[in-house]
N, C-alpha and C positions, 0 to 999 in steps of 0.2 A: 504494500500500500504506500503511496506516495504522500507521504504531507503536503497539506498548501499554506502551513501558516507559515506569514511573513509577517515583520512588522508591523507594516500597514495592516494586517487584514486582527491583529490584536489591539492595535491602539484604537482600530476602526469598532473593534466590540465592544472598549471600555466603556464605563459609564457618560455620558454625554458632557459631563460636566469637568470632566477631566483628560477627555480629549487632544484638548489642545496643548495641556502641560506639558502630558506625552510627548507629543509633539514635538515641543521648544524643546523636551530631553535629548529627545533623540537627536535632534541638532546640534543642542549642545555636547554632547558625548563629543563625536568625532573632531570636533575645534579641540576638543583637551584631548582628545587618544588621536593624535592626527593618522598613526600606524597598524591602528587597530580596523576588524572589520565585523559587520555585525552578523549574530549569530543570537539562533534560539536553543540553548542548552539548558540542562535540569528543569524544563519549561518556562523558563525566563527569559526575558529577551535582554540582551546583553554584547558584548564588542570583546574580542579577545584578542590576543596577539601570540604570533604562533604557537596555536591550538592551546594557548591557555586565558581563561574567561577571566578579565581583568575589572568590568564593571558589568552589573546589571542593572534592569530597571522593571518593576512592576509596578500593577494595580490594584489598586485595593477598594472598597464600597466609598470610601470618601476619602482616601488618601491616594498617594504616589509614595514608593519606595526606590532609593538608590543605594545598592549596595558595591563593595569594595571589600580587597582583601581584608581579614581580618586584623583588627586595631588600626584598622583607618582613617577610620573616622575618631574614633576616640582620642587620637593622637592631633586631632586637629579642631577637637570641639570648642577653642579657643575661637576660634575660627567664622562660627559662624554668626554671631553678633546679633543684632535684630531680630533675623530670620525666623528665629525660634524654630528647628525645624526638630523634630524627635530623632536625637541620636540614638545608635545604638552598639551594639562591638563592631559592626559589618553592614551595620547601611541607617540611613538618615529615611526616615517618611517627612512630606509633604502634605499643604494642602493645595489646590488651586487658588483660595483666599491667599497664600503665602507661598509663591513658585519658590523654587532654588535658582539662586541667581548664578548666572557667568564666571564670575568670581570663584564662588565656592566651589562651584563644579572641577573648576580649574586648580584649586588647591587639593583638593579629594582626592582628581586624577591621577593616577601614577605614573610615575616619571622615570622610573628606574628601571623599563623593561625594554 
């Protein structure tokens, strides 16, 4: 059996209201992973670099989740300032009321691979 899920066709079944955050993620990812390429692994959709999953990103009933190697995010909770976003060992949620900005994204991203 052939899979047909893509990206698009997951952001496209999220809830409508979070749509578009998706979206702005998905964008944003690859400006911070410029070497990465995206990929749907452990059911997650996500950008890896050779064949290892460096970020993901889901949804959730009224959040967004970004996750990263483990102590990533933790190591940089300094980091995220206003945003208020829910940390955790391995990925930050979101809401659409409160996207993750450019910035953050861009410090999360990992740079050492």
């Amino acid at each position: 059996m052939i899979r047909t899920d893509t990206h698009d066709t997951r952001i496209a079944a999220a809830p409508e209201q979070l749509r578009d955050i998706l979206g702005q993620l998905r964008e944003k990812l690859p400006r911070a992973l410029p070497n990465a390429e995206e990929v749907i692994k452990y059911d997650m959709l996500g950008f890896q670099i050779q064949n290892t999953v460096i970020a993901g990103y889901a949804v959730f009933s009224k959040r967004c989740g970004l996750c990263f190697d483990p102590g990533t995010v933790v190591a940089h909770e300094d980091k995220m300032g206003s945003l208020k976003p829910k940390p955790g060992k391995t990925s930050v949620t979101f809401s659409a009321n409160q996207p993750i900005t450019d910035d953050l994204v861009q410090k999360l991203a990992p740079t050492s691979r």
